[in-house]
PDB file of the backbone (N, CA, C, O) and the ligand in Angstrom, with CONECT records:
HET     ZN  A 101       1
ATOM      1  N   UNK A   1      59.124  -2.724  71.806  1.00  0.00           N
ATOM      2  CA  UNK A   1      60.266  -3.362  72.431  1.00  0.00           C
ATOM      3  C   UNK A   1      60.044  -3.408  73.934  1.00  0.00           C
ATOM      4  O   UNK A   1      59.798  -2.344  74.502  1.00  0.00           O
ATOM      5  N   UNK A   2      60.081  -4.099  74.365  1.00  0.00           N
ATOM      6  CA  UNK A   2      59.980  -5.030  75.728  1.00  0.00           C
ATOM      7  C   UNK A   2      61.305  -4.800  76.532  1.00  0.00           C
ATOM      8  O   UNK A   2      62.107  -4.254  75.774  1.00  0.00           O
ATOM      9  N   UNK A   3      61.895  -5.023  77.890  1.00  0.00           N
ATOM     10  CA  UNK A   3      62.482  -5.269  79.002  1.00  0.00           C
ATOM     11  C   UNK A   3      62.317  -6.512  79.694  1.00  0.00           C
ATOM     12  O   UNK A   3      61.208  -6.709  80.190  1.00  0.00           O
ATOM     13  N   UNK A   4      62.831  -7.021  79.770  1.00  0.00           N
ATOM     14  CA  UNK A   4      62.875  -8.214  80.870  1.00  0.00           C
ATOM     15  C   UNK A   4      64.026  -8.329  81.409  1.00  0.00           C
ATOM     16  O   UNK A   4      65.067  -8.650  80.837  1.00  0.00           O
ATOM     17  N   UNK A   5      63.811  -7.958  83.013  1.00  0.00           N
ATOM     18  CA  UNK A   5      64.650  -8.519  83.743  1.00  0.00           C
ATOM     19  C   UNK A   5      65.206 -10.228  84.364  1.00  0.00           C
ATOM     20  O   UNK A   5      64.444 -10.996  84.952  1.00  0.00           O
ATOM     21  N   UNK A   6      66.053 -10.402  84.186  1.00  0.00           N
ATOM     22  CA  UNK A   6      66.214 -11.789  84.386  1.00  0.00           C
ATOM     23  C   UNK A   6      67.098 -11.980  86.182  1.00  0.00           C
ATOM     24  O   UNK A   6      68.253 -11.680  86.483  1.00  0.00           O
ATOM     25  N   UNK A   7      66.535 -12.286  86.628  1.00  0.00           N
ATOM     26  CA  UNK A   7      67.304 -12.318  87.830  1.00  0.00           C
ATOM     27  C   UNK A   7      68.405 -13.527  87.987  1.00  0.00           C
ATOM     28  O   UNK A   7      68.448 -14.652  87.488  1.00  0.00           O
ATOM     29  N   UNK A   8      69.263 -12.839  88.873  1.00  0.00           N
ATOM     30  CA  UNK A   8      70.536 -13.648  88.926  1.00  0.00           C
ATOM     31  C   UNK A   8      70.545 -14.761  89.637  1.00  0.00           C
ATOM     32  O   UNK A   8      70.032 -14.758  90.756  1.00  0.00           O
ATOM     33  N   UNK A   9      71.235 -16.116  89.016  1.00  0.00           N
ATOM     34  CA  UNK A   9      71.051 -16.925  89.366  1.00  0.00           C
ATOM     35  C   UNK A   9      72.405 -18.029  89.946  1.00  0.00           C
ATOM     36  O   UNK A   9      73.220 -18.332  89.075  1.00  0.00           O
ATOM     37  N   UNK A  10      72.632 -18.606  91.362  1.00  0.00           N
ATOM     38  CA  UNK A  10      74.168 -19.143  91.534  1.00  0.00           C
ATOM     39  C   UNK A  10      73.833 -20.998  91.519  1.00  0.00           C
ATOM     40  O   UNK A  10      73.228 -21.608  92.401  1.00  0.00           O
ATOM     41  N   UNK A  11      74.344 -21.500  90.437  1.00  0.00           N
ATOM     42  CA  UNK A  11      74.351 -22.803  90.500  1.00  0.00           C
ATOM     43  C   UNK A  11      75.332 -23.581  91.131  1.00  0.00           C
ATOM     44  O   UNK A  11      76.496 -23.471  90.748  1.00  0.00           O
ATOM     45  N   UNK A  12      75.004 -24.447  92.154  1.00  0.00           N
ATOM     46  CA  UNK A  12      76.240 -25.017  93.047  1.00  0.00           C
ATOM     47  C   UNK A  12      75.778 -26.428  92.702  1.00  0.00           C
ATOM     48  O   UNK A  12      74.727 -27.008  92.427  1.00  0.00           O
ATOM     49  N   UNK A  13      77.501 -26.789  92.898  1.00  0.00           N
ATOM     50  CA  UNK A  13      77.727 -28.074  92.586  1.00  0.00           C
ATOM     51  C   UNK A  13      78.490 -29.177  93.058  1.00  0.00           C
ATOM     52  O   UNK A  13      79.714 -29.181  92.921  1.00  0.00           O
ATOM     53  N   UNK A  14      78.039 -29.868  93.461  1.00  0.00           N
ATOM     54  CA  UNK A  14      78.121 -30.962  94.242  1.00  0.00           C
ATOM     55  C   UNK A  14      79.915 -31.688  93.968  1.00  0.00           C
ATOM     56  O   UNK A  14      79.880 -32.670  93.226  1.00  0.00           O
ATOM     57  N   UNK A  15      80.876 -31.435  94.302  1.00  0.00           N
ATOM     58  CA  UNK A  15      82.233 -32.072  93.698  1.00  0.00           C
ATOM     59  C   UNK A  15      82.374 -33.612  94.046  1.00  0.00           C
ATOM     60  O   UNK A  15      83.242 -34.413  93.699  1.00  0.00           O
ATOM     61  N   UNK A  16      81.402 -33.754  94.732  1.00  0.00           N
ATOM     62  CA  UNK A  16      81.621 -35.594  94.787  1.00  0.00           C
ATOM     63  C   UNK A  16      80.778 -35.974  93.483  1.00  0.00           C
ATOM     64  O   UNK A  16      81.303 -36.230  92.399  1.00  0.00           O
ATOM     65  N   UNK A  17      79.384 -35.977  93.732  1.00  0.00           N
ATOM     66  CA  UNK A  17      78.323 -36.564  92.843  1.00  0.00           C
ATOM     67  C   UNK A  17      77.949 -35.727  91.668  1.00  0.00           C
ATOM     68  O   UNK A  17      77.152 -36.313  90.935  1.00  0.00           O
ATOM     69  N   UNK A  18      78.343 -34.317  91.196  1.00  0.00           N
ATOM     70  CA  UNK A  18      78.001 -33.555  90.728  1.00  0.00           C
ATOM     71  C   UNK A  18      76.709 -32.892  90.398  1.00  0.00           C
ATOM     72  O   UNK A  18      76.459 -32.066  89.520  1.00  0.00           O
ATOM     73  N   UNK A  19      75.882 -33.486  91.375  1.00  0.00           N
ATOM     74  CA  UNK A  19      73.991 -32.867  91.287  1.00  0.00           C
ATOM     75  C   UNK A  19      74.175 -31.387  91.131  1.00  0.00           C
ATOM     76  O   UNK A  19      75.276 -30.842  91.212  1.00  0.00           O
ATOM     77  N   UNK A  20      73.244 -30.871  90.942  1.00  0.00           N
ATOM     78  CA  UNK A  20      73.955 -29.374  90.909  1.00  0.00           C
ATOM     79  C   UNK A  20      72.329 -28.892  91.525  1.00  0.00           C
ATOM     80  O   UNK A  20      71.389 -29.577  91.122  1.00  0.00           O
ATOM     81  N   UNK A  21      72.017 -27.708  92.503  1.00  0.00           N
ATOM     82  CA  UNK A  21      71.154 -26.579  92.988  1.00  0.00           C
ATOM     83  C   UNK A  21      71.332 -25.432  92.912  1.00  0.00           C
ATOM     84  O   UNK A  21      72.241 -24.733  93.361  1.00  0.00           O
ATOM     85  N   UNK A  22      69.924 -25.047  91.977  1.00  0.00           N
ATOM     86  CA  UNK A  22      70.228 -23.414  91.486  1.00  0.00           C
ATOM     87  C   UNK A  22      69.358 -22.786  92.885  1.00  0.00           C
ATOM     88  O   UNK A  22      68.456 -23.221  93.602  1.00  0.00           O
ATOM     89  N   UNK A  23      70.019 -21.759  92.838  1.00  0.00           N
ATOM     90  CA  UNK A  23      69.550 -20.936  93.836  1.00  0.00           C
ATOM     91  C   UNK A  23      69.377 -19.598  93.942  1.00  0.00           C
ATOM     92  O   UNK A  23      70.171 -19.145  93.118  1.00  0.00           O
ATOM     93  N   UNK A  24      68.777 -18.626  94.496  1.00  0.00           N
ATOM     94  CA  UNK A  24      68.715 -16.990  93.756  1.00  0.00           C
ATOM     95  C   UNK A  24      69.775 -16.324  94.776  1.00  0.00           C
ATOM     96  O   UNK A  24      70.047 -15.135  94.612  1.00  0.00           O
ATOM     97  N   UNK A  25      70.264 -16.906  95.617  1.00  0.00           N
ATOM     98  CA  UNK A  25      71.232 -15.991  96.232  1.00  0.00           C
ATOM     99  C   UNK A  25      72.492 -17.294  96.336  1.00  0.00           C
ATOM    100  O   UNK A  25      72.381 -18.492  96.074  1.00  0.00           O
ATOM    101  N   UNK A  26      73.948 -16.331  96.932  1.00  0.00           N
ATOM    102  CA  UNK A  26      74.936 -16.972  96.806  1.00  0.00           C
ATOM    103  C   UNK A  26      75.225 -17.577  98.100  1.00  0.00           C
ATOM    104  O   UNK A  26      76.335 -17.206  98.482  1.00  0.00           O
ATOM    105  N   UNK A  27      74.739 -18.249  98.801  1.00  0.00           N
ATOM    106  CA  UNK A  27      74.154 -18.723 100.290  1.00  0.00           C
ATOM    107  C   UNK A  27      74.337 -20.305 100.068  1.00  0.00           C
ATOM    108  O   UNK A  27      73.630 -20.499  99.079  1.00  0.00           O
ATOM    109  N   UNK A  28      74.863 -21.482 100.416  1.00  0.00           N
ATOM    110  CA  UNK A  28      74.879 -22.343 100.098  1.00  0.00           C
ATOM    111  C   UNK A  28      73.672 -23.112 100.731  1.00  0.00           C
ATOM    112  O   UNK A  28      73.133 -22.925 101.821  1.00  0.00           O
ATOM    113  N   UNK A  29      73.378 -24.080  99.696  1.00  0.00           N
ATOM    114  CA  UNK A  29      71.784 -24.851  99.268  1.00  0.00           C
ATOM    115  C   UNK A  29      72.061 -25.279 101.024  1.00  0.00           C
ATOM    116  O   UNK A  29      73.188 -25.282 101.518  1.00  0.00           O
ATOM    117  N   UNK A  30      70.884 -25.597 101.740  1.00  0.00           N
ATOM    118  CA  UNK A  30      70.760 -26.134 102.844  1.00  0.00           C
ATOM    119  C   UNK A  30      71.238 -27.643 103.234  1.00  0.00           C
ATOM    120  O   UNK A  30      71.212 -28.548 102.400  1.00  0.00           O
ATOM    121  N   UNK A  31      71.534 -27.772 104.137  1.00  0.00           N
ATOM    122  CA  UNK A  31      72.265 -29.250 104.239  1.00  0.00           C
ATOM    123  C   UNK A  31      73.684 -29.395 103.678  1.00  0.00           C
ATOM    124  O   UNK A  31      74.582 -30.144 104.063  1.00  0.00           O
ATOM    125  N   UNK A  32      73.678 -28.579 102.763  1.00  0.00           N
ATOM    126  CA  UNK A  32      75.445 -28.675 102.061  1.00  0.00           C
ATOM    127  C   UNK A  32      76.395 -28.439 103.126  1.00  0.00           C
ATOM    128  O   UNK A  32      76.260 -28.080 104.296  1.00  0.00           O
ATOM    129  N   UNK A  33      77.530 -28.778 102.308  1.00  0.00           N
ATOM    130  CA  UNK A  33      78.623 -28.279 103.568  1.00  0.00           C
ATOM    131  C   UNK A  33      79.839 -27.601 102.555  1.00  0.00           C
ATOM    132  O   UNK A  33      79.684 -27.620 101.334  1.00  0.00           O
ATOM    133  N   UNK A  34      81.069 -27.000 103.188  1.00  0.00           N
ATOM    134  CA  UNK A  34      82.097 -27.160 102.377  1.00  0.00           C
ATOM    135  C   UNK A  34      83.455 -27.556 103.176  1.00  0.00           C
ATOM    136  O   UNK A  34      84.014 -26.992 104.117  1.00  0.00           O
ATOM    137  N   UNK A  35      83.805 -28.822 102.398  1.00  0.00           N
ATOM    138  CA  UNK A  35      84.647 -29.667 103.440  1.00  0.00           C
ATOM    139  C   UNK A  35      86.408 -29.527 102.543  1.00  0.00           C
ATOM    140  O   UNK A  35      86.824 -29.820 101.423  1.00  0.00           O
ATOM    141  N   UNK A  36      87.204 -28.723 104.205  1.00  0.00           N
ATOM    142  CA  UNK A  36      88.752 -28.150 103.575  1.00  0.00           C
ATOM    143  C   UNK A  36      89.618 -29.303 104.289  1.00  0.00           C
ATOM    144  O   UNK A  36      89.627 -29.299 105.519  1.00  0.00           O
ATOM    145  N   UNK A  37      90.267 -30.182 103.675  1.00  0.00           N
ATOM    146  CA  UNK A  37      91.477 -30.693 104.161  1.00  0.00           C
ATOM    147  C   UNK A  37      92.790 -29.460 104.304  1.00  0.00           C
ATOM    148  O   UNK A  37      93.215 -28.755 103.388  1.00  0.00           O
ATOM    149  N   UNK A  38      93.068 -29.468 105.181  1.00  0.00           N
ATOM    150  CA  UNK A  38      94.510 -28.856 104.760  1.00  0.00           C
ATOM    151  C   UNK A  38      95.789 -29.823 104.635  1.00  0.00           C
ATOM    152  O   UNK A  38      95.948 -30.836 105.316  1.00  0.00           O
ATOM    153  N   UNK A  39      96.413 -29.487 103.944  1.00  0.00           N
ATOM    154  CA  UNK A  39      97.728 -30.325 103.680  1.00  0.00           C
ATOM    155  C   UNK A  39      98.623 -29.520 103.055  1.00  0.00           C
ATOM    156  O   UNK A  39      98.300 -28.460 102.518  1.00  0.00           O
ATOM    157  N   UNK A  40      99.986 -30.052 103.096  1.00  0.00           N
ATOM    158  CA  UNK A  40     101.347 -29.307 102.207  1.00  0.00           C
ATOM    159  C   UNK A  40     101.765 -30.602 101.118  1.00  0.00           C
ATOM    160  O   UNK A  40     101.868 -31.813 101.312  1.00  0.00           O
ATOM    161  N   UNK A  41     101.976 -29.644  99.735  1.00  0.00           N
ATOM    162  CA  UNK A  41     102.303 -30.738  98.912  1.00  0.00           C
ATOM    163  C   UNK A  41     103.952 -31.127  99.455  1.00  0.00           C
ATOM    164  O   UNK A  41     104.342 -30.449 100.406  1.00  0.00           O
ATOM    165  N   UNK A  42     104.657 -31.887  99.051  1.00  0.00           N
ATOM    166  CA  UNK A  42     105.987 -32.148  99.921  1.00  0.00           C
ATOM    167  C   UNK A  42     106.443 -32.944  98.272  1.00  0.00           C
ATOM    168  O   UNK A  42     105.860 -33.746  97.543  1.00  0.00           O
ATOM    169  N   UNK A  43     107.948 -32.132  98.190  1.00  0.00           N
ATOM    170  CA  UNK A  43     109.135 -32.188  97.331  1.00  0.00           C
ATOM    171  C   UNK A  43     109.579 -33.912  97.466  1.00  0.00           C
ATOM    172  O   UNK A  43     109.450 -34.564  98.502  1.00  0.00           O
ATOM    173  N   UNK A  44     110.076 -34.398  96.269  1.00  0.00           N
ATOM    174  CA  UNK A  44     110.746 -35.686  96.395  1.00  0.00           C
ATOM    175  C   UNK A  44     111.650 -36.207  97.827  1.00  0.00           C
ATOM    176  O   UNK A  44     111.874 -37.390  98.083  1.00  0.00           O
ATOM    177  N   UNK A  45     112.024 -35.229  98.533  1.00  0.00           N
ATOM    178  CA  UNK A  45     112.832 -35.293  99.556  1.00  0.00           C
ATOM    179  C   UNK A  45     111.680 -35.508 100.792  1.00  0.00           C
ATOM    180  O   UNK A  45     112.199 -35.962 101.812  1.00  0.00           O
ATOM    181  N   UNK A  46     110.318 -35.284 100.887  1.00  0.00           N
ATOM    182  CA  UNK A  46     109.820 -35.036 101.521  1.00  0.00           C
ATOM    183  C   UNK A  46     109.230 -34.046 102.792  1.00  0.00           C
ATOM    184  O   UNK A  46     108.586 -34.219 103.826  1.00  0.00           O
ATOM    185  N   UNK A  47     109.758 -33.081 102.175  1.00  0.00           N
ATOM    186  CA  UNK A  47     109.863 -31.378 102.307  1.00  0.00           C
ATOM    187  C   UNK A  47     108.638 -30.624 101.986  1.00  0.00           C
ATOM    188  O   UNK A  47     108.292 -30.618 100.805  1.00  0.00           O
ATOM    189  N   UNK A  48     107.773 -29.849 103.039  1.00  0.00           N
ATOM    190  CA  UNK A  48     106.170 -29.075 102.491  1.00  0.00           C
ATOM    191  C   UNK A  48     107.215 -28.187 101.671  1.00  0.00           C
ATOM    192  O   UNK A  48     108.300 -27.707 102.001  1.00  0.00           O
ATOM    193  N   UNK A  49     106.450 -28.144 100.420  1.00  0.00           N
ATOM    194  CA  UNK A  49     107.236 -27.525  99.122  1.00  0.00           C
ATOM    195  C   UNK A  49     105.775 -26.549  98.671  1.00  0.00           C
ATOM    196  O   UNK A  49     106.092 -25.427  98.275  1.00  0.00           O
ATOM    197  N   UNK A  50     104.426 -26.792  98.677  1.00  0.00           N
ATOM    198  CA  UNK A  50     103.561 -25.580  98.933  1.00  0.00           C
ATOM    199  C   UNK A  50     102.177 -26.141  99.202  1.00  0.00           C
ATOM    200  O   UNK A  50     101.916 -27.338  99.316  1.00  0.00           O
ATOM    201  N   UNK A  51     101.415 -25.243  99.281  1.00  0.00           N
ATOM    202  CA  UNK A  51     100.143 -25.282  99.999  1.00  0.00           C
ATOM    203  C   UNK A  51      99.234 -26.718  99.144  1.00  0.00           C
ATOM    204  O   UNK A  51      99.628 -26.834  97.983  1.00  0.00           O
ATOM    205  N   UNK A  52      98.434 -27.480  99.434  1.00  0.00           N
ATOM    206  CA  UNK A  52      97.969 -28.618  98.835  1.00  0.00           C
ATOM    207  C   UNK A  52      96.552 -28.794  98.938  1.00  0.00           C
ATOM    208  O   UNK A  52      95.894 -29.745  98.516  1.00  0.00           O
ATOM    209  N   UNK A  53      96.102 -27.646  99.620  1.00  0.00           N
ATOM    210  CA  UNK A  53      94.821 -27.659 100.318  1.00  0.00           C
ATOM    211  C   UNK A  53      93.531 -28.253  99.554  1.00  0.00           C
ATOM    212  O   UNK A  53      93.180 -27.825  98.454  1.00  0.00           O
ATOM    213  N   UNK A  54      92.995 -29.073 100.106  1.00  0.00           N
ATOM    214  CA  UNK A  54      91.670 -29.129  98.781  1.00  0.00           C
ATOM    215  C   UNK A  54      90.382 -29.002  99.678  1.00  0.00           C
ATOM    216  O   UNK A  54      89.998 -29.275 100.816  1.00  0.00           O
ATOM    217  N   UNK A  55      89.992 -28.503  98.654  1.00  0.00           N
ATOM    218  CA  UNK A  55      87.849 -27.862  98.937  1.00  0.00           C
ATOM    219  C   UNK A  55      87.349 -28.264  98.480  1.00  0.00           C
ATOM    220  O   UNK A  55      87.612 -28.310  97.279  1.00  0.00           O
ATOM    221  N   UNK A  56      86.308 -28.853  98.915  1.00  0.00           N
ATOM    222  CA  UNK A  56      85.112 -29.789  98.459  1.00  0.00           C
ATOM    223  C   UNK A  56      83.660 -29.106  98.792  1.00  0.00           C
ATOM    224  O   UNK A  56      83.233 -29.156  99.945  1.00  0.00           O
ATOM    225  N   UNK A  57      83.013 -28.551  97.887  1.00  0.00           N
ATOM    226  CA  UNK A  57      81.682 -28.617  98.196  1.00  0.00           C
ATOM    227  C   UNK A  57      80.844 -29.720  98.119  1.00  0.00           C
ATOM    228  O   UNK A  57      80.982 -30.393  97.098  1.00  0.00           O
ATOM    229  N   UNK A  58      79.787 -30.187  99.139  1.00  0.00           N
ATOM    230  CA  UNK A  58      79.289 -31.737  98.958  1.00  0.00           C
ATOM    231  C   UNK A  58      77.474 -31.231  99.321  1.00  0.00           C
ATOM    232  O   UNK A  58      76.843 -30.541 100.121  1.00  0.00           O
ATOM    233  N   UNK A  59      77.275 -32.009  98.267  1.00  0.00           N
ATOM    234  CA  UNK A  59      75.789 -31.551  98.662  1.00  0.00           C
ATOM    235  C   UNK A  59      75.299 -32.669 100.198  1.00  0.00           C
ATOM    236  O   UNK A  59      76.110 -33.173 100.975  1.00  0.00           O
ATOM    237  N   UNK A  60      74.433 -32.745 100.236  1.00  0.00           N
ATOM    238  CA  UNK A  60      73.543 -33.630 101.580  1.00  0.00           C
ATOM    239  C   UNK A  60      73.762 -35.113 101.509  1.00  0.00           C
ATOM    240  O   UNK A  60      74.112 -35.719 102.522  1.00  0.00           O
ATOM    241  N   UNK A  61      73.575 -35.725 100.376  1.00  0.00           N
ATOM    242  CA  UNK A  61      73.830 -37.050 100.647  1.00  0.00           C
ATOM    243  C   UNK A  61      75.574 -37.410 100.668  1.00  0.00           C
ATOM    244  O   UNK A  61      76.120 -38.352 101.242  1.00  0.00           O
ATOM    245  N   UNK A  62      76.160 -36.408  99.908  1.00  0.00           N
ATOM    246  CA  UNK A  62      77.711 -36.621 100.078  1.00  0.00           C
ATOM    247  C   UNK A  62      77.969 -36.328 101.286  1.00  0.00           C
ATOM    248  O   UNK A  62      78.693 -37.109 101.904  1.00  0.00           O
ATOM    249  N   UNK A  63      77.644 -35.571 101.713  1.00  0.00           N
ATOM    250  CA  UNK A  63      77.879 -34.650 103.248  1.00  0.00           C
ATOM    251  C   UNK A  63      78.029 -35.996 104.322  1.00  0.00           C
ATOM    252  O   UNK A  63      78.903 -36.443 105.065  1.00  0.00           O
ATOM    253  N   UNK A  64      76.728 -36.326 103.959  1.00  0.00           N
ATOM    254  CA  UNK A  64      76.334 -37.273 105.087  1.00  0.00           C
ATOM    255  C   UNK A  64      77.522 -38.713 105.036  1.00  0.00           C
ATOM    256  O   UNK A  64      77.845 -39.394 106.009  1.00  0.00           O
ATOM    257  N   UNK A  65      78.042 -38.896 103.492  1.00  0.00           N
ATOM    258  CA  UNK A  65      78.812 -40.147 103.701  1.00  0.00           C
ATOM    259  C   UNK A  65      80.280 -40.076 103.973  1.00  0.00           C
ATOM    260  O   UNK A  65      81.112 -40.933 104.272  1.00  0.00           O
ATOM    261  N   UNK A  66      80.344 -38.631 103.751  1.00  0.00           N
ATOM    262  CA  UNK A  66      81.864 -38.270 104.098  1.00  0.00           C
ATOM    263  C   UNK A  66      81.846 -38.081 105.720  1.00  0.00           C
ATOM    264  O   UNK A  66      82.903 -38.371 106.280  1.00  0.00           O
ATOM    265  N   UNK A  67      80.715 -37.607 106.579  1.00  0.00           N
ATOM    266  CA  UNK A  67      80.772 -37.318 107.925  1.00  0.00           C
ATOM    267  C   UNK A  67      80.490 -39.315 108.406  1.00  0.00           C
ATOM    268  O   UNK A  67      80.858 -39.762 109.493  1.00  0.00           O
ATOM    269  N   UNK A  68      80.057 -39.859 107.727  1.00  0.00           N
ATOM    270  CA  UNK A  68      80.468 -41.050 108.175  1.00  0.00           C
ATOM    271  C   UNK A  68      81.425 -42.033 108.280  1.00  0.00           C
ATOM    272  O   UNK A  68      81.599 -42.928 109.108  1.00  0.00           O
ATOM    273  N   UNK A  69      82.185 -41.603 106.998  1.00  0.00           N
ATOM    274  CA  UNK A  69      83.610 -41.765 106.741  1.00  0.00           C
ATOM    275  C   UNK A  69      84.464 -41.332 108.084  1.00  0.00           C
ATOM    276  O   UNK A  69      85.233 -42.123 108.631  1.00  0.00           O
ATOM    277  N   UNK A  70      84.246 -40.008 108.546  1.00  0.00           N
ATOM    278  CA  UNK A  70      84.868 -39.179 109.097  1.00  0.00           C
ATOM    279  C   UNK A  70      84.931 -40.294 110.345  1.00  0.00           C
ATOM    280  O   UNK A  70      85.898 -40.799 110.914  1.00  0.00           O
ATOM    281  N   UNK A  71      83.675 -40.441 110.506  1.00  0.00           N
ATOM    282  CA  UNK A  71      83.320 -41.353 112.218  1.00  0.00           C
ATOM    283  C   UNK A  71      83.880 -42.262 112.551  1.00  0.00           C
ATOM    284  O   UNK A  71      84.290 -42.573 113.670  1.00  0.00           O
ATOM    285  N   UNK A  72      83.973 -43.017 111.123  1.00  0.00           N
ATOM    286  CA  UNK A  72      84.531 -44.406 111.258  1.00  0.00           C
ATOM    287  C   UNK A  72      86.450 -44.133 111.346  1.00  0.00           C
ATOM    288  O   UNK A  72      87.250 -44.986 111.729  1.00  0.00           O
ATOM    289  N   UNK A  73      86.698 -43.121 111.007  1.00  0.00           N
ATOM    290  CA  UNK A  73      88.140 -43.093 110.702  1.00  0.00           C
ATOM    291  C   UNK A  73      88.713 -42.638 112.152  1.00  0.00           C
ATOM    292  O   UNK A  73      89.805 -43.028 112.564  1.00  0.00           O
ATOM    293  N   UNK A  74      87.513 -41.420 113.177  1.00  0.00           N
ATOM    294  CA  UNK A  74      87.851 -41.217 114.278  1.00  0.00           C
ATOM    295  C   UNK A  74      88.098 -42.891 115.523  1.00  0.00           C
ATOM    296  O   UNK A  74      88.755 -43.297 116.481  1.00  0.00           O
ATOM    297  N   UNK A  75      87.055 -43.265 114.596  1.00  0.00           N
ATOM    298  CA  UNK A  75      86.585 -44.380 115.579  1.00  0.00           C
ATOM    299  C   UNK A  75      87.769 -45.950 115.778  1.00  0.00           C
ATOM    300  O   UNK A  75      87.689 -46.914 116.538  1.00  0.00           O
ATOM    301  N   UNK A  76      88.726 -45.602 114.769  1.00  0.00           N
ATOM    302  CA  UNK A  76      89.633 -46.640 114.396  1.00  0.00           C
ATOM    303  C   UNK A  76      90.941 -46.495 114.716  1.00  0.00           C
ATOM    304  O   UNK A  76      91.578 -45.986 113.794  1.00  0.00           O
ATOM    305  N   UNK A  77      91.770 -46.831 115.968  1.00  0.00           N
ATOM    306  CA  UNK A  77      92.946 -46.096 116.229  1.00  0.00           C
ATOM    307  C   UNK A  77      94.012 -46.503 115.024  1.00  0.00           C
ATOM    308  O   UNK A  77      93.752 -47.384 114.205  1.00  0.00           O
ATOM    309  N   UNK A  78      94.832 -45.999 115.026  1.00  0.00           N
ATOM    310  CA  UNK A  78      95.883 -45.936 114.170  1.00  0.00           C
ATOM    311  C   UNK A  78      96.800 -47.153 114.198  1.00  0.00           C
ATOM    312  O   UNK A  78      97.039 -47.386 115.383  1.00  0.00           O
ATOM    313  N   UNK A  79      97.362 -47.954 113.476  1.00  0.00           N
ATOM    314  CA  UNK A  79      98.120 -49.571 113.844  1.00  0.00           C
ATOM    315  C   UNK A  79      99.351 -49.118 114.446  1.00  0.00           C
ATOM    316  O   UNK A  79      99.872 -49.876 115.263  1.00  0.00           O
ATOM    317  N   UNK A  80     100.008 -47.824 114.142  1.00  0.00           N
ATOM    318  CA  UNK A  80     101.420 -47.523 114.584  1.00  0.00           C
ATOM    319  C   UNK A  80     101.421 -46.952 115.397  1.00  0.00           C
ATOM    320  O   UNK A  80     102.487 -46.603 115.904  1.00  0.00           O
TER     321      UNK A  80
HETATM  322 ZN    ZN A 101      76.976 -35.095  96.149  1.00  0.00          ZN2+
END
């Protein structure tokens, strides 16, 4: 009878495109990011009624189209 150790392994995953990178530590894959909106969900009345927050892990090519998103949205004043 034999032993084998299997070493531990953290698979991350991409929430836009879903690619997924295994990796041996819990360190996120290089180039990734993890992108937090904050927001309050708000009651029919229009009242923050509780936390709404969403997290996105994005691997590199998502990264890159959401930070371009981002640019273009800085880059565009508001009509009102
Ligand atoms: Zn992706």
């Amino acid at each position: 009878m034999s032993v084998a150790k299997i070493p531990e392994m953290f698979e991350f995953t991409c929430d836009a495109c879903m690619i997924k990178d295994v990796k041996r530590s819990n360190i996120r894959p290089k180039y990734w990011v993890r992108l937090i909106l904050e927001r309050d969900d708000h009651d029919y009345q229009g009242a923050p009624c509780e936390d709404g927050t969403v997290t996105l892990l994005l691997c590199r090519d998502c990264h890159s189209k959401a930070a371009d998103m981002l640019n273009t949205l800085k880059a565009t004043p508001h009509a009102d």
